[in-house]
N, C-alpha and C positions, 0 to 999 in steps of 0.2 A: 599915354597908353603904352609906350615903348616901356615906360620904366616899372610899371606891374607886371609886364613880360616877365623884364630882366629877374624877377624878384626869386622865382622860381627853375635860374641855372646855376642853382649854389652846388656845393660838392655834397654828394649823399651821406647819409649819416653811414656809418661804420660802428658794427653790433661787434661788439666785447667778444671774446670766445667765455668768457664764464671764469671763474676762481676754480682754480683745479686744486684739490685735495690731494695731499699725497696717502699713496696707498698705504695702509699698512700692513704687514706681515705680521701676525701675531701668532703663537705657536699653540697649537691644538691638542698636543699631548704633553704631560710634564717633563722635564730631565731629572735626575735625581737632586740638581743642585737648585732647581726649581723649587722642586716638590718640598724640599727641606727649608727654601728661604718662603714660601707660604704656607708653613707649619708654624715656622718664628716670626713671621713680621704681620702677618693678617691678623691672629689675636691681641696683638698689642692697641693696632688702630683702633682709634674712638667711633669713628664715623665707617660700619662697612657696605660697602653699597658694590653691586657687582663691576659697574663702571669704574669705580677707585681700583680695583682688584686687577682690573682688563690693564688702566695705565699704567701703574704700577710694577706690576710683573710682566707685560706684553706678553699675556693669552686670550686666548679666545673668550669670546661672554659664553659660551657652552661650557668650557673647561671651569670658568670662574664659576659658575653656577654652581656646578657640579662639588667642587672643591666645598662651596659653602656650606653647603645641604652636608657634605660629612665632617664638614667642623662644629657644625650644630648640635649633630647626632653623637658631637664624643663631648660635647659638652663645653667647648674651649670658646664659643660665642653666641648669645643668646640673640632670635632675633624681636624686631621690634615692630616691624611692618612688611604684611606679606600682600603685595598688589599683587595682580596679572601682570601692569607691566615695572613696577619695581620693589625690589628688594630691601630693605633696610634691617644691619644688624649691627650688632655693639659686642666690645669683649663684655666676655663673662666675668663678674669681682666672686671670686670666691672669698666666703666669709671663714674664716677660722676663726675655728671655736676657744673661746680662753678657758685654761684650767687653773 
């Protein structure tokens, strides 16, 4: 009987605090030198999804959003899939014409 006692004066468990994330800062408005390297480097990418855009340049998914929606609109990437919750676009191949 003594040793079912015992069985139950072990040391308590001890609960993790969790995997902590580091935060990140990602920038909400463009800089000019921003604004110009996702003019040159977004229509090159094969694969454009707002997420690749957010890593890549560290901005906001608001600002990447936004950015997209007027690269669309000048014609420099076409998109491919428009969910609610994701985005998918491709650069544009323009075709020239042969004379």
């Amino acid at each position: 009987m003594a040793a079912a006692m015992a069985g139950g004066k072990g040391k308590k468990k001890k609960w993790s605090k969790g995997k902590a994330r580091d935060k990140v800062d990602n920038k909400v408005l463009f800089s000019k030198e921003q604004f110009e390297r996702f003019q040159t480097e977004v229509p090159k990418m094969k694969l454009i999804t707002v997420s690749s855009v957010v890593e890549k340049l560290k901005i906001s998914g608001g600002l990447a959003r936004r950015g997209l929606r007027d690269l669309e609109e000048e014609g420099k990437i076409k998109k491919v899939l428009l969910s609610r919750a994701q985005q998918i676009y491709t650069r544009s191949i323009v075709e020239e014409e042969e004379e």
